[in-house]
PyMOL Python script that loads the backbone (N, CA, C, O; Angstrom):
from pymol import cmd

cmd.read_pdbstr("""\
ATOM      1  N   UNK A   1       0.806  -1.200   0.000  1.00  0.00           N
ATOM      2  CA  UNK A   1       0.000   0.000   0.000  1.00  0.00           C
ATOM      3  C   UNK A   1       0.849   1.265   0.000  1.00  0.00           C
ATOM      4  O   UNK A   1       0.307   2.348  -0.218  1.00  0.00           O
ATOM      5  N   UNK A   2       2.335   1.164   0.267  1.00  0.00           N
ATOM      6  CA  UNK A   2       3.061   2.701   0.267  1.00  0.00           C
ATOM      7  C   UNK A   2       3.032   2.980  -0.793  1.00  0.00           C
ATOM      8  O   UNK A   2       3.162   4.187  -0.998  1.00  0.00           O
ATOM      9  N   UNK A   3       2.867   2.137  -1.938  1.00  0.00           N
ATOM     10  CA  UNK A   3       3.129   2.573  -3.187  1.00  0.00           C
ATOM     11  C   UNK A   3       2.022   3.306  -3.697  1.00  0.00           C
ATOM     12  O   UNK A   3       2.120   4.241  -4.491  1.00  0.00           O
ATOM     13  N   UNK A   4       0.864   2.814  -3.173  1.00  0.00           N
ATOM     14  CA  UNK A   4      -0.492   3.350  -3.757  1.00  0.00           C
ATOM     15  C   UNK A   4      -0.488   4.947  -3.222  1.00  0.00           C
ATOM     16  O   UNK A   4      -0.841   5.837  -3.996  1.00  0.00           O
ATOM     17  N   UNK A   5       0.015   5.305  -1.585  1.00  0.00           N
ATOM     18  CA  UNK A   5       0.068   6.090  -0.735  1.00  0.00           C
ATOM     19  C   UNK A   5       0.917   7.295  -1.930  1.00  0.00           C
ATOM     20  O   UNK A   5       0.441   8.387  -2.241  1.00  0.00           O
ATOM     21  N   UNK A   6       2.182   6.754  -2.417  1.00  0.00           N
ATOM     22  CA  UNK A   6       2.964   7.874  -2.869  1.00  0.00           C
ATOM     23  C   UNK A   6       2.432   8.150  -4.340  1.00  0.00           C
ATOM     24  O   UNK A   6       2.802   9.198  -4.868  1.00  0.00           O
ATOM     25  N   UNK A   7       1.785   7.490  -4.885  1.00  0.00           N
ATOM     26  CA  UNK A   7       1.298   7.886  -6.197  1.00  0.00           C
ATOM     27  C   UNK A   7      -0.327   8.928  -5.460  1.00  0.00           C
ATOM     28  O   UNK A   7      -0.505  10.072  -5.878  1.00  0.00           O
ATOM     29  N   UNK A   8      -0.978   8.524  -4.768  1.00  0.00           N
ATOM     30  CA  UNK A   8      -2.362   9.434  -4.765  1.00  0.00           C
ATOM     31  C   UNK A   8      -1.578  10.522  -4.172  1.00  0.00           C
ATOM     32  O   UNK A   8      -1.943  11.568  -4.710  1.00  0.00           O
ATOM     33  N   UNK A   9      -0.509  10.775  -3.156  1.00  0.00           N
ATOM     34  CA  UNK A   9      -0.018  12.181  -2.671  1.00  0.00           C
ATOM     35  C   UNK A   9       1.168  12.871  -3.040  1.00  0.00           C
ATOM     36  O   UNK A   9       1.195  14.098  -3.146  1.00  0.00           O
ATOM     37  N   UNK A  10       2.317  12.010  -3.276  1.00  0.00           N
ATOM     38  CA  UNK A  10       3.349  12.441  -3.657  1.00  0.00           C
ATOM     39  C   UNK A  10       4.042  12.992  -4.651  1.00  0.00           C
ATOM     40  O   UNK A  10       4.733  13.995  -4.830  1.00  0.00           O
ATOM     41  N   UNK A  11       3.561  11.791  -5.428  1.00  0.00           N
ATOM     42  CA  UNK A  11       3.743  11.644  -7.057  1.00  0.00           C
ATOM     43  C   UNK A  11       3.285  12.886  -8.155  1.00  0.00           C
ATOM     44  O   UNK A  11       2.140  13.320  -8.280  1.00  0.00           O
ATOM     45  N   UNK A  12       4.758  13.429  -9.074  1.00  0.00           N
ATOM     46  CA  UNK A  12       4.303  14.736  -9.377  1.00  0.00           C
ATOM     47  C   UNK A  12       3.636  14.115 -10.780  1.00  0.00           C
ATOM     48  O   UNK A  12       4.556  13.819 -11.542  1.00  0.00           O
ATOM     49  N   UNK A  13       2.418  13.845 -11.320  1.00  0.00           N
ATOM     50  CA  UNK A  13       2.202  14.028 -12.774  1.00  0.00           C
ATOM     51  C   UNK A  13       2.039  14.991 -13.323  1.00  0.00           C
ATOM     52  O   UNK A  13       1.725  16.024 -12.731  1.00  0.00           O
ATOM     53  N   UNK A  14       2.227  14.912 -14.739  1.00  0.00           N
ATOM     54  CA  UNK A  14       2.114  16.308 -15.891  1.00  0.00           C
ATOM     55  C   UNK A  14       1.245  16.166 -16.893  1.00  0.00           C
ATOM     56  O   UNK A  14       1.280  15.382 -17.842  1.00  0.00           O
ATOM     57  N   UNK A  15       0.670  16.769 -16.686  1.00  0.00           N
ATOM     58  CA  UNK A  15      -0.504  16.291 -17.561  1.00  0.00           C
ATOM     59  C   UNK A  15      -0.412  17.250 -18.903  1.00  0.00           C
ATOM     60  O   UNK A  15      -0.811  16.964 -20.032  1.00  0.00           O
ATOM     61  N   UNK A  16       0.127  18.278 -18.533  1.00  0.00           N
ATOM     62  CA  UNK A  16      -0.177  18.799 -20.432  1.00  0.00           C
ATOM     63  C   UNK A  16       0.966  18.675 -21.530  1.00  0.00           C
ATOM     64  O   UNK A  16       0.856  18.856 -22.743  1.00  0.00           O
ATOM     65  N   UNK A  17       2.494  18.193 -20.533  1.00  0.00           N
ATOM     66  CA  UNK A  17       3.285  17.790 -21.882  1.00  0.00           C
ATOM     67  C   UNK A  17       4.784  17.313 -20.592  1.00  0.00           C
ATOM     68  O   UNK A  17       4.971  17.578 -19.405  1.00  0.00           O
ATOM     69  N   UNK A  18       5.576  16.512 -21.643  1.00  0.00           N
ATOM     70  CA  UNK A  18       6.261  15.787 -20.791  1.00  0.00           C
ATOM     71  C   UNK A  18       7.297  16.514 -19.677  1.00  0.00           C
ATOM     72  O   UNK A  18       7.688  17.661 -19.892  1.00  0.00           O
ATOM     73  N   UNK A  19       7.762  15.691 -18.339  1.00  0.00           N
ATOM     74  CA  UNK A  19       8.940  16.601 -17.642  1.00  0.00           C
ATOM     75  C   UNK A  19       9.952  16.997 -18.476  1.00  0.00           C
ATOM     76  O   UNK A  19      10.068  16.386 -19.538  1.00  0.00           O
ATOM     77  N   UNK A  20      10.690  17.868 -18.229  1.00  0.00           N
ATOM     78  CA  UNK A  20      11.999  18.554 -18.250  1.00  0.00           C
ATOM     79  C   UNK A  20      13.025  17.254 -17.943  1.00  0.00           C
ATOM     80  O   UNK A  20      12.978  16.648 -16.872  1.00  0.00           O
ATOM     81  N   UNK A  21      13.779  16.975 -18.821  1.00  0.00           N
ATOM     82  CA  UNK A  21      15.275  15.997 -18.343  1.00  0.00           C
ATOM     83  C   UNK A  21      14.914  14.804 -19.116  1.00  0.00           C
ATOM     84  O   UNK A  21      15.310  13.748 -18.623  1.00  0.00           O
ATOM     85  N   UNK A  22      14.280  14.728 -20.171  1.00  0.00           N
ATOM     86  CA  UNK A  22      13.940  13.404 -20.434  1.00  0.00           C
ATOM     87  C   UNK A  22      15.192  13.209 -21.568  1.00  0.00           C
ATOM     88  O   UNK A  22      15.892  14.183 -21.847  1.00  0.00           O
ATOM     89  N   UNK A  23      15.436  11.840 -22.228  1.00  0.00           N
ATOM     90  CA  UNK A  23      16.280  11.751 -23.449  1.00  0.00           C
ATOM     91  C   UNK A  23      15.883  12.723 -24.807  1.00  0.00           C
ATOM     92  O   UNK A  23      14.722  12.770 -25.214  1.00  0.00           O
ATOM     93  N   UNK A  24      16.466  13.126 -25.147  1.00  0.00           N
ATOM     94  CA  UNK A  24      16.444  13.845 -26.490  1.00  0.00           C
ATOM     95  C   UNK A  24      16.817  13.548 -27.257  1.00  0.00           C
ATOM     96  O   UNK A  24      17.496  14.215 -28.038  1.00  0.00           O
ATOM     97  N   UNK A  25      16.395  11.937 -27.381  1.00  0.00           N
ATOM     98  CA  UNK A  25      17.188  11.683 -28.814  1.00  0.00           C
ATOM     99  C   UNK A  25      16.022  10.699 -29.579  1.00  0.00           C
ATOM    100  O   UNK A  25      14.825  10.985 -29.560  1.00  0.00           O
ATOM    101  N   UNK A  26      16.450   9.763 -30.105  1.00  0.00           N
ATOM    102  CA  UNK A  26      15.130   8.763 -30.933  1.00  0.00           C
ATOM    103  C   UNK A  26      15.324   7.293 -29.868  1.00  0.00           C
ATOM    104  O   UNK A  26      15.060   6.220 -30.412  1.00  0.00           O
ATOM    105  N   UNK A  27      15.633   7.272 -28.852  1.00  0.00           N
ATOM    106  CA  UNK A  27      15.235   6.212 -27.458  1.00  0.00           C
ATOM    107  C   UNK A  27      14.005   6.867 -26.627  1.00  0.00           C
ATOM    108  O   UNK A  27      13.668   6.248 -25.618  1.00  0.00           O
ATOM    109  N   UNK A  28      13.333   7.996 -26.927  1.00  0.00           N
ATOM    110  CA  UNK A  28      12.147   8.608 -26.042  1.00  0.00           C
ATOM    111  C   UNK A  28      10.875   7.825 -27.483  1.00  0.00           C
ATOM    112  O   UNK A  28      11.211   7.538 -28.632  1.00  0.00           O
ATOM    113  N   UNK A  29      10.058   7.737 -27.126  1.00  0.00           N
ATOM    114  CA  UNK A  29       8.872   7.092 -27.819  1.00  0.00           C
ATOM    115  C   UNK A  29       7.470   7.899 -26.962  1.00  0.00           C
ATOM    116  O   UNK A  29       7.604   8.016 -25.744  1.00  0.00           O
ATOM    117  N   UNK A  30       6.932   8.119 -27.226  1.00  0.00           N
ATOM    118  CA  UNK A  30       5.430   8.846 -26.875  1.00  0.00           C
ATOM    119  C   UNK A  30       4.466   8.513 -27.424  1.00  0.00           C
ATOM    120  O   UNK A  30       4.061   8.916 -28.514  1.00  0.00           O
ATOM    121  N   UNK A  31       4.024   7.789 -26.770  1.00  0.00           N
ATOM    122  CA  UNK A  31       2.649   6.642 -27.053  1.00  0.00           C
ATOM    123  C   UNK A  31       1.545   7.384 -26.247  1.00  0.00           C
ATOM    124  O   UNK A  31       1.481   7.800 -25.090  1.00  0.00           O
ATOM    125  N   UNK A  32       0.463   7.387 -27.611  1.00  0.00           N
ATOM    126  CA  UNK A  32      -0.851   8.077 -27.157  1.00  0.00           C
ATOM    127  C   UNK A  32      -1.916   6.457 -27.211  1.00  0.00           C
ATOM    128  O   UNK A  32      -2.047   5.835 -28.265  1.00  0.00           O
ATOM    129  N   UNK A  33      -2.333   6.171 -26.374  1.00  0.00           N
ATOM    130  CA  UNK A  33      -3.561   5.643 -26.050  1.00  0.00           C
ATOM    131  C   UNK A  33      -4.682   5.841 -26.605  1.00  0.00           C
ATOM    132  O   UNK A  33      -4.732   6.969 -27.097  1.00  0.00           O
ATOM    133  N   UNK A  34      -6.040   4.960 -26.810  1.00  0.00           N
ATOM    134  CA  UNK A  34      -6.357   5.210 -28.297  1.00  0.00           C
ATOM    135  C   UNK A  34      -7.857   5.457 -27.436  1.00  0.00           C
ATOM    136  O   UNK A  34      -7.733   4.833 -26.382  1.00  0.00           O
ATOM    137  N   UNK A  35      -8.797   5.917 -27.469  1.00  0.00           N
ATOM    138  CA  UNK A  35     -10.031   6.112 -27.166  1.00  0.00           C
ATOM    139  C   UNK A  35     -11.198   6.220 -27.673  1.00  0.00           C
ATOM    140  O   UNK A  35     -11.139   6.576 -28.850  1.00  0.00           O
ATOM    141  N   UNK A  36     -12.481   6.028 -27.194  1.00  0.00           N
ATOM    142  CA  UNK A  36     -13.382   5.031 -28.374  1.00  0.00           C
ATOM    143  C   UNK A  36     -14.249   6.668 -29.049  1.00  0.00           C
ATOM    144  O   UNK A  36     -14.552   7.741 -28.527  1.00  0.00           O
ATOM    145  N   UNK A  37     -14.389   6.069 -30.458  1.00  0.00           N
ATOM    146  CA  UNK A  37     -14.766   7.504 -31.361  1.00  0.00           C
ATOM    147  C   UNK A  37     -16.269   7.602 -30.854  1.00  0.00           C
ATOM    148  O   UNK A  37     -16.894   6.878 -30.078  1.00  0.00           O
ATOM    149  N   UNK A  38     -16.701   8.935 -31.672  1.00  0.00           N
ATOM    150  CA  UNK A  38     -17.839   9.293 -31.572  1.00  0.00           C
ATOM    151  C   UNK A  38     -18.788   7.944 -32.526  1.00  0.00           C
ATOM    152  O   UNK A  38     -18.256   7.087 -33.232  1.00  0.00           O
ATOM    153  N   UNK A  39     -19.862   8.059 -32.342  1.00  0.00           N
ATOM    154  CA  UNK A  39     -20.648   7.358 -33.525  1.00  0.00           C
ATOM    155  C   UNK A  39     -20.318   7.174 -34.773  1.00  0.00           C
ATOM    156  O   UNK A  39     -20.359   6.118 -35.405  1.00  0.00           O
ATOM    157  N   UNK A  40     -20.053   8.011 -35.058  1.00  0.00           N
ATOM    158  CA  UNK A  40     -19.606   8.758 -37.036  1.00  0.00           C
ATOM    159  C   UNK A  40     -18.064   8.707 -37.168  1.00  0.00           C
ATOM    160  O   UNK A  40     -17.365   9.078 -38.111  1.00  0.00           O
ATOM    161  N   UNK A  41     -17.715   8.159 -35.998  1.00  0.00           N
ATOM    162  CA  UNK A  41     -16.158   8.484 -36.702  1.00  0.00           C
ATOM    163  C   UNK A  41     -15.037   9.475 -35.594  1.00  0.00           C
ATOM    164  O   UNK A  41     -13.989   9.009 -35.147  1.00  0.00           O
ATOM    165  N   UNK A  42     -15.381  10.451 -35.393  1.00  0.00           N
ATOM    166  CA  UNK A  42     -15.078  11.674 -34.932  1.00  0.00           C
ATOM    167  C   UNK A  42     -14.481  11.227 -33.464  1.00  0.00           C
ATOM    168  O   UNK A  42     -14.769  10.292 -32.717  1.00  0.00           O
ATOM    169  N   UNK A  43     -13.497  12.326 -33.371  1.00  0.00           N
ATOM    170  CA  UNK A  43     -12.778  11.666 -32.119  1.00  0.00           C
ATOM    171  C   UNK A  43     -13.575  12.936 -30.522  1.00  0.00           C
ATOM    172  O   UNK A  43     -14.094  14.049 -30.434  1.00  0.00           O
ATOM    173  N   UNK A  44     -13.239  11.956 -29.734  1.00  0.00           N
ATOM    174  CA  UNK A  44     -14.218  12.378 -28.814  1.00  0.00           C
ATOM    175  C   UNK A  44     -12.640  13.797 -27.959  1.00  0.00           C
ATOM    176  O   UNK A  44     -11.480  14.078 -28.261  1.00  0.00           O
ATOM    177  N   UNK A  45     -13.738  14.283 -26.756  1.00  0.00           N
ATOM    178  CA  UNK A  45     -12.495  15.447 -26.273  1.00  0.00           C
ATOM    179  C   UNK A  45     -11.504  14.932 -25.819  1.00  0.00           C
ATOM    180  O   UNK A  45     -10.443  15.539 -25.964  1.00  0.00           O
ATOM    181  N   UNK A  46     -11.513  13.510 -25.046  1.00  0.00           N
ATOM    182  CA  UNK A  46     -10.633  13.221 -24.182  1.00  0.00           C
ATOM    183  C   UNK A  46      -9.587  12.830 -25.334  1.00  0.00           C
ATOM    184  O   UNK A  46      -8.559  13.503 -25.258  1.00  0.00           O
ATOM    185  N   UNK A  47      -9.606  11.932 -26.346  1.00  0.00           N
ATOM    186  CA  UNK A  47      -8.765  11.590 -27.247  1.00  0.00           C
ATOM    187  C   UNK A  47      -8.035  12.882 -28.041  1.00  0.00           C
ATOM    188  O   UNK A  47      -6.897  12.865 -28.508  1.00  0.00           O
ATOM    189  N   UNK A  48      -9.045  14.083 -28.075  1.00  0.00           N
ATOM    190  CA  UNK A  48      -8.015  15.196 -28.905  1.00  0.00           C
ATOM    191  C   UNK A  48      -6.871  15.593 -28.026  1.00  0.00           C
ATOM    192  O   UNK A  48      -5.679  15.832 -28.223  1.00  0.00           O
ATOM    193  N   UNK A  49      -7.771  15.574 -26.841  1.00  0.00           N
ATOM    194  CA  UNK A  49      -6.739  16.217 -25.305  1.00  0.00           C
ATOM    195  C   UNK A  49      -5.548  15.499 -25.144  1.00  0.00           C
ATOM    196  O   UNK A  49      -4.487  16.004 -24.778  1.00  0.00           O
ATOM    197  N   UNK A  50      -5.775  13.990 -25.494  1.00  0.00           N
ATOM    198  CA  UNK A  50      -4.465  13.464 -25.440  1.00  0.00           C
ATOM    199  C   UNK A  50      -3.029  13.354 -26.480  1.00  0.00           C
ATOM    200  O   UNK A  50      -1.828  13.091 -26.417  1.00  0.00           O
ATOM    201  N   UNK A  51      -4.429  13.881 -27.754  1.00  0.00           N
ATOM    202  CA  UNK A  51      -3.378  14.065 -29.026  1.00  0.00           C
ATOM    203  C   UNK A  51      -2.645  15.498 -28.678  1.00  0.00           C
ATOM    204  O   UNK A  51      -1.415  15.471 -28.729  1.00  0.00           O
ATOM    205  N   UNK A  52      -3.006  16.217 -28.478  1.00  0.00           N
ATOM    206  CA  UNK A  52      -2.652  17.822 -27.923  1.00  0.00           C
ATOM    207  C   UNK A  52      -1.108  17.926 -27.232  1.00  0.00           C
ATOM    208  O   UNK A  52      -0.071  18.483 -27.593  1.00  0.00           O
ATOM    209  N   UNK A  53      -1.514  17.037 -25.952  1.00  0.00           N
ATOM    210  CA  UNK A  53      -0.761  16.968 -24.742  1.00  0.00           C
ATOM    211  C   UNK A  53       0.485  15.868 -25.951  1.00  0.00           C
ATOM    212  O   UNK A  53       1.641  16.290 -25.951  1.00  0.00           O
ATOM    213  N   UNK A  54       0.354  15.266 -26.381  1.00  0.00           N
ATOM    214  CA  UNK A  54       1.266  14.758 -27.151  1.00  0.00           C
ATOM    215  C   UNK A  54       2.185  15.292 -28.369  1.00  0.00           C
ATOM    216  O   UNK A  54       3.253  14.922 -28.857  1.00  0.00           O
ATOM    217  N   UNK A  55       1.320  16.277 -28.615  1.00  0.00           N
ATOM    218  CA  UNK A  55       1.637  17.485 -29.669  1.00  0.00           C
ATOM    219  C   UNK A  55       2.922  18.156 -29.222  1.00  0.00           C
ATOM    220  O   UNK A  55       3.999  18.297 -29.801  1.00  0.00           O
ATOM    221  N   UNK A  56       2.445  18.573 -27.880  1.00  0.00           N
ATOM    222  CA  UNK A  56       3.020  19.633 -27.110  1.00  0.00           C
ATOM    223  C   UNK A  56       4.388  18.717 -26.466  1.00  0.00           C
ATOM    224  O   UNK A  56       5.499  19.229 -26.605  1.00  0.00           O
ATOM    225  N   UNK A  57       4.330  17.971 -26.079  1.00  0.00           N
ATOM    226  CA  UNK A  57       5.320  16.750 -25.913  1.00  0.00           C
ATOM    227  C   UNK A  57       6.618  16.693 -26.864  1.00  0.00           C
ATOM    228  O   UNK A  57       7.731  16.975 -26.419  1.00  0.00           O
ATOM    229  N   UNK A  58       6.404  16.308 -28.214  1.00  0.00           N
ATOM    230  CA  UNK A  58       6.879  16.209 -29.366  1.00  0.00           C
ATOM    231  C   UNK A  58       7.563  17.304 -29.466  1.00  0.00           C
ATOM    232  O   UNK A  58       8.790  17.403 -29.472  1.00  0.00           O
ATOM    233  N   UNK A  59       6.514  18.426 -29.572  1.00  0.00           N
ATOM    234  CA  UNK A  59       7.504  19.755 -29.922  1.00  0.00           C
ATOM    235  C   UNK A  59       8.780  19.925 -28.798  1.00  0.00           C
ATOM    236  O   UNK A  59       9.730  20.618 -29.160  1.00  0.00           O
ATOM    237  N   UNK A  60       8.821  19.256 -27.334  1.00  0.00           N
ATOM    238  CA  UNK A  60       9.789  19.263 -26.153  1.00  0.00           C
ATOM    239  C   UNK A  60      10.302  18.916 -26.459  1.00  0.00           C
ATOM    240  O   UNK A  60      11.388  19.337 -26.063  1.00  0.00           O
ATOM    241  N   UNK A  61      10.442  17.576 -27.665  1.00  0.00           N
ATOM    242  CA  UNK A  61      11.525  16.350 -27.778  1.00  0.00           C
ATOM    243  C   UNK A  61      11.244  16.178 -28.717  1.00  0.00           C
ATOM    244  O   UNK A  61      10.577  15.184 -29.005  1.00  0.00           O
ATOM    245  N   UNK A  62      11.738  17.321 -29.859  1.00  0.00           N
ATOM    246  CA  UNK A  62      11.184  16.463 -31.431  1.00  0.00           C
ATOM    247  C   UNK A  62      11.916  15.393 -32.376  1.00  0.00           C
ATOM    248  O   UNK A  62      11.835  14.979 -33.533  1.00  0.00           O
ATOM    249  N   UNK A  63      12.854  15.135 -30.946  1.00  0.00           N
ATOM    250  CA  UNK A  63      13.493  13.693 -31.846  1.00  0.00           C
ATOM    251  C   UNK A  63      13.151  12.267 -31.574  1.00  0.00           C
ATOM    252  O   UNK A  63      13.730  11.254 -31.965  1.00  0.00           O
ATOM    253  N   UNK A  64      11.589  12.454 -30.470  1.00  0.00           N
ATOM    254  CA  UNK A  64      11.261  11.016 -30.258  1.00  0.00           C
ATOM    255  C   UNK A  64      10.425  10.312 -31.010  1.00  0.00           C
ATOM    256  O   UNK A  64      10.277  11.025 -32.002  1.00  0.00           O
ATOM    257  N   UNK A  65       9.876   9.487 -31.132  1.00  0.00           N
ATOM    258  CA  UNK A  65       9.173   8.798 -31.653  1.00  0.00           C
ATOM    259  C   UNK A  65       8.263   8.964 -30.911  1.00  0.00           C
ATOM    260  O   UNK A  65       8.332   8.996 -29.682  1.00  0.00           O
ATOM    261  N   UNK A  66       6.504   9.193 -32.143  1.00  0.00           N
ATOM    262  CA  UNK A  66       4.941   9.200 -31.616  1.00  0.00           C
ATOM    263  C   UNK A  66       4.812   7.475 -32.223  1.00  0.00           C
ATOM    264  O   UNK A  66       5.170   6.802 -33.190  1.00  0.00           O
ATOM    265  N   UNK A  67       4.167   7.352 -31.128  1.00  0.00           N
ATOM    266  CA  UNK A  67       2.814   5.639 -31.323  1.00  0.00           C
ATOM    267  C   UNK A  67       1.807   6.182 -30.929  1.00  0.00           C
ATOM    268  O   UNK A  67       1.696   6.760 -29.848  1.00  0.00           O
ATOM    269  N   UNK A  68       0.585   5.999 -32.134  1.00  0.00           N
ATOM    270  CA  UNK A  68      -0.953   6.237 -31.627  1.00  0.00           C
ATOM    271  C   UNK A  68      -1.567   5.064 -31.843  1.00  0.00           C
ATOM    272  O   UNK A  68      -1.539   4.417 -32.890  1.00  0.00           O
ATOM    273  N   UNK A  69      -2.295   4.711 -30.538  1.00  0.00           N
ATOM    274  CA  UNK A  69      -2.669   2.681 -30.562  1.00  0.00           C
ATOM    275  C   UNK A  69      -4.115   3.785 -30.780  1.00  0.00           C
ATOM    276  O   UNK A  69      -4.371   4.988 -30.721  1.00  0.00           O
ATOM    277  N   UNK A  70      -4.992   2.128 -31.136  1.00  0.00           N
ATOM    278  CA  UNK A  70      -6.295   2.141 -30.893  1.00  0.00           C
ATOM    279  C   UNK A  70      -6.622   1.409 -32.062  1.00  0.00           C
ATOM    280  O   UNK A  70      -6.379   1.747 -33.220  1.00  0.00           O
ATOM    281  N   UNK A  71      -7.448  -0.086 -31.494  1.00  0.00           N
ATOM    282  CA  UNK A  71      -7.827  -0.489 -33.357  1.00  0.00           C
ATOM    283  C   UNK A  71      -9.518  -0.253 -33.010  1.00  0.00           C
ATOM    284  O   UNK A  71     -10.239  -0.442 -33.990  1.00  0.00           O
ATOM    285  N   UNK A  72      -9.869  -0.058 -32.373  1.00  0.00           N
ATOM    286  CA  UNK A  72     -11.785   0.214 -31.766  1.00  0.00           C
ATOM    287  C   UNK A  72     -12.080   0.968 -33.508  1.00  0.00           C
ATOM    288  O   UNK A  72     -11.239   1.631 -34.115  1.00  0.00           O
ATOM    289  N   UNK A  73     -13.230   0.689 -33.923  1.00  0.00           N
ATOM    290  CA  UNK A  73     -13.905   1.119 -35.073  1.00  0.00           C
ATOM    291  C   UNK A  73     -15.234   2.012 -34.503  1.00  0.00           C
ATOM    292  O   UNK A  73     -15.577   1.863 -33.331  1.00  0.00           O
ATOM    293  N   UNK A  74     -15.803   2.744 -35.201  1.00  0.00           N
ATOM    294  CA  UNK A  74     -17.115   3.591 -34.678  1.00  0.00           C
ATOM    295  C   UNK A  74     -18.181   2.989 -35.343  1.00  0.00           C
ATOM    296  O   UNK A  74     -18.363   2.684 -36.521  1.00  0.00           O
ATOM    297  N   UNK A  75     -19.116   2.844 -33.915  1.00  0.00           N
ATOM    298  CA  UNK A  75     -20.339   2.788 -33.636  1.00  0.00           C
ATOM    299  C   UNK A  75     -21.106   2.332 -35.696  1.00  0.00           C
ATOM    300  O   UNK A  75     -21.325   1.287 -36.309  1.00  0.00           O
ATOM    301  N   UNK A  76     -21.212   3.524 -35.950  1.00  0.00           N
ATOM    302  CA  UNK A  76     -21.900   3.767 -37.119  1.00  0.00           C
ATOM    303  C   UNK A  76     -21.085   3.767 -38.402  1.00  0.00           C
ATOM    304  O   UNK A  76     -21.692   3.626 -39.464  1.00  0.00           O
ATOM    305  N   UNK A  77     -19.679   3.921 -38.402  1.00  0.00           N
ATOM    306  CA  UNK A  77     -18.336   3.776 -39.345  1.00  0.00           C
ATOM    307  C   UNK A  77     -17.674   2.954 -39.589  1.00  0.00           C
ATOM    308  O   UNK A  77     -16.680   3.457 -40.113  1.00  0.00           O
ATOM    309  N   UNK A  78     -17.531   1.401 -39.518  1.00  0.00           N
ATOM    310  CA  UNK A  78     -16.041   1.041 -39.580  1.00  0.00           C
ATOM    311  C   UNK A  78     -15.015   0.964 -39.963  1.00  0.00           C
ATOM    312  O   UNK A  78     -14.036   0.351 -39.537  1.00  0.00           O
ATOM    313  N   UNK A  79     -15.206   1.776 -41.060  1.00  0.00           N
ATOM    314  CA  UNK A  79     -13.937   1.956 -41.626  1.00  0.00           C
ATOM    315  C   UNK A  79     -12.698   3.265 -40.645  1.00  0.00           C
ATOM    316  O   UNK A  79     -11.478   3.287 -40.483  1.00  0.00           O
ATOM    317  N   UNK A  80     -13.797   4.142 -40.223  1.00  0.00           N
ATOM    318  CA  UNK A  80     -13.420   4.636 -38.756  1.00  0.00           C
ATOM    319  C   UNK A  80     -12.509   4.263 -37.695  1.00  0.00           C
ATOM    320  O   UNK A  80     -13.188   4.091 -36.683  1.00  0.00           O
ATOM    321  N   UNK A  81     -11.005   4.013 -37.410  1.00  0.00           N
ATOM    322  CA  UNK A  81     -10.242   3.209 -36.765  1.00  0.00           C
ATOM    323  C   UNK A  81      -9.507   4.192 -36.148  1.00  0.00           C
ATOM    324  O   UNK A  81      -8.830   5.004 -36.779  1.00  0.00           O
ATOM    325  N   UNK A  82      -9.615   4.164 -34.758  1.00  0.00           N
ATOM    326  CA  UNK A  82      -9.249   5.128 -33.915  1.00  0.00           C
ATOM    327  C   UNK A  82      -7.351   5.746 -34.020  1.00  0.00           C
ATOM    328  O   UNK A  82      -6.924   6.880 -33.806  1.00  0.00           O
ATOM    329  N   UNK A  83      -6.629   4.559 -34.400  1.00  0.00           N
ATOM    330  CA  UNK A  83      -5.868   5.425 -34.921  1.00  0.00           C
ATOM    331  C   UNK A  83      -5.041   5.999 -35.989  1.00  0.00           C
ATOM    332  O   UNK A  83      -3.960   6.552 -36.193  1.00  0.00           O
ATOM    333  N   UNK A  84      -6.519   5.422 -36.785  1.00  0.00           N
ATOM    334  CA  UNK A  84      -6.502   6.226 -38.254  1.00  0.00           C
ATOM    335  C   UNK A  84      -6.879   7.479 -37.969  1.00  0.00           C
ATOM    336  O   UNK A  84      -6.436   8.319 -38.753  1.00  0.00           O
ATOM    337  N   UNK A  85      -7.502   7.846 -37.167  1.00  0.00           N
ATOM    338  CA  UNK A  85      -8.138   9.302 -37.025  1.00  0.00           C
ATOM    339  C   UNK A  85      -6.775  10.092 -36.244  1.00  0.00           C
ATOM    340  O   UNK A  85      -6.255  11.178 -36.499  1.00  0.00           O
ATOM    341  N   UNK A  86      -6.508   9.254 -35.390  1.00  0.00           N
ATOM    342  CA  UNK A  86      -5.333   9.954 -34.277  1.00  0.00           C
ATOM    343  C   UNK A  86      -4.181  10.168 -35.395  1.00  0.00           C
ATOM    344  O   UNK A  86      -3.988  11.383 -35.348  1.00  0.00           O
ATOM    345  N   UNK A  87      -3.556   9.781 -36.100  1.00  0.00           N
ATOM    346  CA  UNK A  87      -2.406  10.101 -37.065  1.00  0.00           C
ATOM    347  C   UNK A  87      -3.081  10.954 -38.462  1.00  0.00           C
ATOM    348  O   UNK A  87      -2.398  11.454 -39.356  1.00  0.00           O
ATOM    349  N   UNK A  88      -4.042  10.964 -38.413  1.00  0.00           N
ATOM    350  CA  UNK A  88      -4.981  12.406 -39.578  1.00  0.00           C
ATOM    351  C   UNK A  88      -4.181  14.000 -39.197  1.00  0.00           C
ATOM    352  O   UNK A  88      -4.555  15.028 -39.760  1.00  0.00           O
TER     353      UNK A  88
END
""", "prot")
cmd.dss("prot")
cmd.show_as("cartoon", "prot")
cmd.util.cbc("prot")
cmd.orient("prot")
């Protein structure tokens, strides 16, 4: 349980783009997580928010490598593939 203890209080996360000190070279990789589309296709807020925050990432370290997962298809689309939309 200390571990759980130092992540809910201690633990600094960053949520809008990566820490300061990381590698700067092509060994950093930034993998966006893939999230399920709208009906039609369309990517929902939380998925732009994460493309964003990854955006902003990239530009910190523009020598790492982006991965955008997600094979989920939409509702009403399937040709719609979540990270066909995320690399658009």
């Amino acid at each position: 349980m200390k571990y759980g203890d130092y992540v809910n209080t201690d633990m600094n996360v960053n949520v809008d783009v990566l820490p300061d000190g990381l590698p700067n070279d092509d060994s950093l990789c930034i993998t966006v997580l893939g999230f399920a589309l709208n009906d039609v296709g369309t990517m929902k807020d939380e998925l732009v928010g994460r493309l964003q925050t990854a955006l902003a990432s990239a530009q910190k370290y523009p020598n790492a490598y982006v991965a955008v997962t997600g094979g989920g298809t939409a509702k009403n689309n399937p040709n719609a593939i979540e990270a066909d939309q995320m690399a658009v």
